[in-house]
Each structure stands twice: as C-alpha cells, then as structure tokens.
C-alpha distance (Angstrom), angle and dihedral (degrees) to the residues before:
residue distance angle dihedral
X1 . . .
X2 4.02 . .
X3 3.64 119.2 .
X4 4.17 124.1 -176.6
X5 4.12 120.3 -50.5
X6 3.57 86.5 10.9
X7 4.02 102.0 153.8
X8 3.95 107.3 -135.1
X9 3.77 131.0 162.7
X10 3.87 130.1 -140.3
X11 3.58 126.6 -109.4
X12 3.28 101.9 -168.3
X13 3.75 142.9 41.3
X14 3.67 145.4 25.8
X15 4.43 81.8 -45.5
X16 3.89 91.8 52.5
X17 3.56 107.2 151.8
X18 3.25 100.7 1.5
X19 4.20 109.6 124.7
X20 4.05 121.9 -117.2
X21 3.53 130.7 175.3
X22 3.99 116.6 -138.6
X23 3.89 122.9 -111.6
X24 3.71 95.2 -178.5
X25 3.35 143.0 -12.0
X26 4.14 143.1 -176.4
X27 3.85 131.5 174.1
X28 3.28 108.0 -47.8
X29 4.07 109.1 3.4
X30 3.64 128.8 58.5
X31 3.73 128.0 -164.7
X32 3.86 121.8 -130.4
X33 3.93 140.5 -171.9
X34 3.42 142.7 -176.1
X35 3.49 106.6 175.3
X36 3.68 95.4 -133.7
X37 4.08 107.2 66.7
X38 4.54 94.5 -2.9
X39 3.73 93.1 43.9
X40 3.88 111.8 179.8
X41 4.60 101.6 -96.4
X42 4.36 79.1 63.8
X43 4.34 111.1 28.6
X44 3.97 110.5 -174.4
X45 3.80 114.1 -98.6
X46 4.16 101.9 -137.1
X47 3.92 121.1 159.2
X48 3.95 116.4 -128.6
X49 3.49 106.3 -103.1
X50 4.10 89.7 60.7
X51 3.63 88.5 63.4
X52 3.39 140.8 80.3
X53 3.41 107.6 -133.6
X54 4.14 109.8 -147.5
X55 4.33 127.1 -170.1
X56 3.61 90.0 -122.8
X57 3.37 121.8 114.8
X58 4.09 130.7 -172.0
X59 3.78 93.0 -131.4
X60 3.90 92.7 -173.7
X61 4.33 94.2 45.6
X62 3.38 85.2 35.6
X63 4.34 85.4 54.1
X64 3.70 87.2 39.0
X65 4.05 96.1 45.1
X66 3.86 89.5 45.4
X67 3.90 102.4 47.1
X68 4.27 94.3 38.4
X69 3.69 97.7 -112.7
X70 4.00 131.9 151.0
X71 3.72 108.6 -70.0
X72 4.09 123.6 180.0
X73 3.74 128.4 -162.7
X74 3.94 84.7 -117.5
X75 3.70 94.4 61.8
X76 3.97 80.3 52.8
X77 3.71 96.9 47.7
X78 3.48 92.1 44.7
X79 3.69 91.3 56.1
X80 4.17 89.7 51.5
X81 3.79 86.2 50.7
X82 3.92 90.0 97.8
X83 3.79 94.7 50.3
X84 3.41 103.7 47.5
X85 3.71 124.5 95.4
C-alpha cells in the first residue's frame, strides 16, 4: 500500500535505484517524482512491483499533496536529499 510523499525507489529500469516520492497512486500504477528529470506537470507512471516500497513518508508534501496547496519540485528534491548518494 503507498499513500502520498511516500519515498520509494525503483527496481527496475533505466531509474533503478534512484529514489521518488509518490504523487498518486491506484491499483496497479503509482505516480513518482523527483523533481530533477520527473518534475511534478509529467510524474513517472511505474507499476508496484517495480518499486521498492519504503515506511517513510514526506509528512509536509504529503500535507501539501493532501490539502491542494503550492508544491515545487525543490520542496521534492529537498526531501530526496537524504537518499541520494
């Protein structure tokens, strides 16, 4: 189960292992940015099972994704600071 400014990494593709934090997601598909290359106008489409889903949660994107508010892809890559290498 994901929910909003979850921090995830992918498994799979030219992106793997690169962290993401999740702007939406439904059953199958989940919708990731980084703010650098998957800014926040065009998320990444990625089914589940090619992430790694992590426990940590965003609390203030995940505040600012829940309530509608002004969101930039700095406040994202600021949050991914931590998990890059």
């Amino acid at each position: 189960m994901c929910t909003k400014g979850q921090v995830v990494f992918s498994k799979s593709g030219r992106d793997k292992a690169l962290p993401f934090i999740v702007v939406d997601c439904d059953d199958t598909y989940v919708y990731l940015v980084d703010g650098r290359l998957r800014r926040l106008e065009k998320p990444k489409k990625k089914k589940k099972i090619h992430v790694q889903i992590t426990k940590n949660v965003d609390m203030t994107i995940n505040r600012k994704l829940n309530d509608n508010e002004y969101l930039l892809d700095a406040d994202i890559r600021k949050a991914l600071e931590t998990y890059r290498k």
